[in-house]
C-alpha positions as CSV (number, residue, x, y, z in Angstrom):
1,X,95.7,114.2,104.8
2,X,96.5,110.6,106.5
3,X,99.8,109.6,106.2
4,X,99.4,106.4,105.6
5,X,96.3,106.3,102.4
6,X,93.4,104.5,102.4
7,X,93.4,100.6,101.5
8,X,96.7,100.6,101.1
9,X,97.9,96.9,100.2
10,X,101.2,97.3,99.3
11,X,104.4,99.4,97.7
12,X,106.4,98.2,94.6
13,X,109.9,98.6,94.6
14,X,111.0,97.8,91.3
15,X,114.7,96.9,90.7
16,X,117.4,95.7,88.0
17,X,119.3,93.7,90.2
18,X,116.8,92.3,93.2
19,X,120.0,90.2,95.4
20,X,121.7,93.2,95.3
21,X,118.6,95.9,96.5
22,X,117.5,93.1,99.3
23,X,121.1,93.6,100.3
24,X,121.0,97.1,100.7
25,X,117.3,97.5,102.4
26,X,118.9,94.9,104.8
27,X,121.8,96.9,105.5
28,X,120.0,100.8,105.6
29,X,117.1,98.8,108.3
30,X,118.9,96.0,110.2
31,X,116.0,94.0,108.8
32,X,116.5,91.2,106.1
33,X,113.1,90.7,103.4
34,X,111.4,87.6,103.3
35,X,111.7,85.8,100.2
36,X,108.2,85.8,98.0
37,X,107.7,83.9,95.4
38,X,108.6,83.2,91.7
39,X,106.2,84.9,88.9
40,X,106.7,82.1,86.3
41,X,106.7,83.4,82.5
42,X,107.3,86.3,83.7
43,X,110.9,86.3,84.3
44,X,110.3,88.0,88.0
45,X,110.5,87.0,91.7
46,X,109.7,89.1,94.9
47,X,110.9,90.0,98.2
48,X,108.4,91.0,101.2
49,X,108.6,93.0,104.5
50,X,105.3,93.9,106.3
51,X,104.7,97.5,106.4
52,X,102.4,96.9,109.4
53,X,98.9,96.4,109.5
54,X,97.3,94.7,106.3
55,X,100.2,96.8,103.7
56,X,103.7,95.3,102.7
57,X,106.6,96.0,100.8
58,X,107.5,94.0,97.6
59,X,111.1,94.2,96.0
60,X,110.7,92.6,92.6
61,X,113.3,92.0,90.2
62,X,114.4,89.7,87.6
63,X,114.7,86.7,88.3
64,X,118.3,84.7,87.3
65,X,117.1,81.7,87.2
66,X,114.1,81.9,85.0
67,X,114.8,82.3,81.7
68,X,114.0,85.6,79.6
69,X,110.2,85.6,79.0
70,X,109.5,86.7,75.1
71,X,107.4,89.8,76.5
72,X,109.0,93.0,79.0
73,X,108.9,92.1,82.5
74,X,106.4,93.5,85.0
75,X,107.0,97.2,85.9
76,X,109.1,97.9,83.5
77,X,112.2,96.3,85.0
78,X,114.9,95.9,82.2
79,X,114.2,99.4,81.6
80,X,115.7,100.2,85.0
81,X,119.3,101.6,86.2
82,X,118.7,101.8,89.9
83,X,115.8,100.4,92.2
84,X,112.7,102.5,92.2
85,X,109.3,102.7,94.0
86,X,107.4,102.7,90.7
87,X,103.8,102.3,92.1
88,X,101.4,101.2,95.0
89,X,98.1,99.1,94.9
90,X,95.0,99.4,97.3
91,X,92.5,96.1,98.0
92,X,89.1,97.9,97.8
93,X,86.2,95.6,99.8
94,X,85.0,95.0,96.1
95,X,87.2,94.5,93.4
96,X,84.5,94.6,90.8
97,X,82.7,97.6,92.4
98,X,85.5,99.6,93.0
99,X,86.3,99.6,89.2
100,X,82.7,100.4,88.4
101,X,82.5,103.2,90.3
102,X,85.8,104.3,88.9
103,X,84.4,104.4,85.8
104,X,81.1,106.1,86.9
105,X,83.5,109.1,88.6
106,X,86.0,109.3,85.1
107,X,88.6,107.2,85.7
108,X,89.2,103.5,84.2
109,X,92.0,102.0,86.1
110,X,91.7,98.9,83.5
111,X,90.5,95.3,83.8
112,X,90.7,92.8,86.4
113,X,93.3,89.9,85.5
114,X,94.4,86.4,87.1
115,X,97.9,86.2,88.6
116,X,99.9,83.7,90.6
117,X,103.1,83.1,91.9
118,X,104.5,80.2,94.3
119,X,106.0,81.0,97.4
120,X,109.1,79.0,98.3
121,X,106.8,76.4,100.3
122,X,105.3,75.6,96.9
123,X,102.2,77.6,97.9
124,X,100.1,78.8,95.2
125,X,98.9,82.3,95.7
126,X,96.0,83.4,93.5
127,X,94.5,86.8,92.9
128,X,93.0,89.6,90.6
129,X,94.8,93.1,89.5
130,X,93.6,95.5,87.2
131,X,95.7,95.6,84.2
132,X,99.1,97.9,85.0
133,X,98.3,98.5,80.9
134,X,95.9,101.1,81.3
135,X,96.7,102.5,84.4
136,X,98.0,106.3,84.8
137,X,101.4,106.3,83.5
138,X,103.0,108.2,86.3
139,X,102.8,105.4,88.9
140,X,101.3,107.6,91.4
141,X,97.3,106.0,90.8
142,X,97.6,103.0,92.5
143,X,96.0,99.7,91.0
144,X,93.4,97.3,92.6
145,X,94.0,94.1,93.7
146,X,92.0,91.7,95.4
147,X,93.3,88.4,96.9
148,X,89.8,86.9,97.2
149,X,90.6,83.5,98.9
150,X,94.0,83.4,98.9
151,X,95.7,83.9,102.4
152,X,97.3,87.7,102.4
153,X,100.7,88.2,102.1
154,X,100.9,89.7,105.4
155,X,99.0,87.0,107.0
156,X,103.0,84.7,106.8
157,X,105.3,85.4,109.0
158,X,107.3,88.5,107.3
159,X,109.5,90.7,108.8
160,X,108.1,94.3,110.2
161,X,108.9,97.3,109.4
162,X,106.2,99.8,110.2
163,X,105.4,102.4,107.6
164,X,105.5,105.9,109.0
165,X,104.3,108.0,106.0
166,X,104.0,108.0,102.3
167,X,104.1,110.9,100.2
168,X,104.5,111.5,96.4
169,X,105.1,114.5,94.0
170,X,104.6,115.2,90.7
171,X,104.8,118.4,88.0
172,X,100.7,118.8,87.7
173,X,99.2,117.2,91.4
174,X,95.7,118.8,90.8
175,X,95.3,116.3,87.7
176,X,96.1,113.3,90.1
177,X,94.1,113.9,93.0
178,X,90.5,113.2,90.9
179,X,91.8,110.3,89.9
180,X,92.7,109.3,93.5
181,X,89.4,110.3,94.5
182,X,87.7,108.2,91.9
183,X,89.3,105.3,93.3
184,X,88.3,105.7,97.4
185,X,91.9,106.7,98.6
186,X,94.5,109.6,98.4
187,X,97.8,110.1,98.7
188,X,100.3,113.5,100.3
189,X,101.2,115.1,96.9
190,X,103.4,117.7,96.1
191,X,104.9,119.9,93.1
192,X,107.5,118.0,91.6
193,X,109.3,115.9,89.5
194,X,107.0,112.5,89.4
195,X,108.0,110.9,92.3
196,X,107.0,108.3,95.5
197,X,108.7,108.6,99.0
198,X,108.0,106.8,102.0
199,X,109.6,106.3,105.3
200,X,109.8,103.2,107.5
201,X,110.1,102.4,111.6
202,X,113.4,100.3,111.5
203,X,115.6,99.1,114.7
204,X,118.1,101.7,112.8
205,X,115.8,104.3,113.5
206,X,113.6,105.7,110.6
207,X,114.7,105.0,107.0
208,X,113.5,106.8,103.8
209,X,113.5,105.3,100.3
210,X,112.3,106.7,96.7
């Protein structure tokens, strides 16, 4: 099993207060996220550090100065009493045909859907996801994403922090691993309460979060 799983894109760090978990992944690395971008009517902004390679981190949170959008914020974030990695994605060569041959193999990791956000430059970043909706409700599947001709994340000038390894548990790993499979990628699982760990390279040494 790699440690690091196949077309990874990035890890989502969901939290209910997002100045105050920047604050603390500064402080635990010595290295400071970049800020991302606004996700207008959504009531969300992000925070990004490179993981290395073509993967990143993003922190997302509410966002203060957006007003409350009439619908639950993305990952479940008012819902939440202490920052948690809730999920990954992976950017499959084809979008399209990766969910297709999802589908083929048993799993349906839901439609492709537009998103945007602006980075603080007034950039407009534009890309396809498949719909968090029907994805597996653990977290642990990843969804797809595809940035098409938008200019990657990673491709700005974010801080580093190398990822070293990403792991995950959860009570039943044998029903997760198909699914994982299905989608071209997998993932170190465990027995376990449902779960995702991952450790990065930091001028502190190496850091672990949850």
């Amino acid at each position: 099993m790699n440690a690091i799983p196949a077309l990874l894109d990035h890890l989502v760090l969901a939290t209910p207060d997002l100045s105050a978990t920047v604050a603390d992944f500064a402080r635990r690395t010595g290295v400071t996220p970049a800020p991302g971008g606004v996700h207008v009517g959504l009531g969300t902004r992000n925070y990004l550090v490179s993981l290395g390679g073509a993967g990143y981190l993003e922190i997302i949170g509410p966002d203060t100065e957006q007003s409350a959008p009439g619908q639950p914020r993305p990952f479940e974030v008012d819902g939440l009493t202490a920052p948690r990695t809730v999920t990954w994605a992976i950017s499959p060569p084809d979008l399209d045909a990766a969910i297709a041959a999802a589908r083929a193999r048993g799993y349906d990791p839901g439609p492709a859907q537009a998103m945007r956000r602006r980075r603080p430059d007034g950039t407009l970043l534009e890309w396809r996801l498949t719909d968090g909706d029907e994805a597996h409700p653990s977290g642990l599947v990843p969804f797809l994403i595809d940035w098409s001709a938008t200019v990657h994340p990673t491709a700005s000038d974010l801080p580093v922090t190398p990822l070293l390894s990403l792991s995950a548990s959860a009570p039943e790993p044998d029903e997760i691993r198909p699914l994982l499979s299905a989608l071209g990628t997998d993932l170190d699982l465990t027995t376990g309460p449902v779960g995702i760990s991952w450790t990065v390279d930091t001028p502190r040494g190496p850091v672990t979060f949850g």
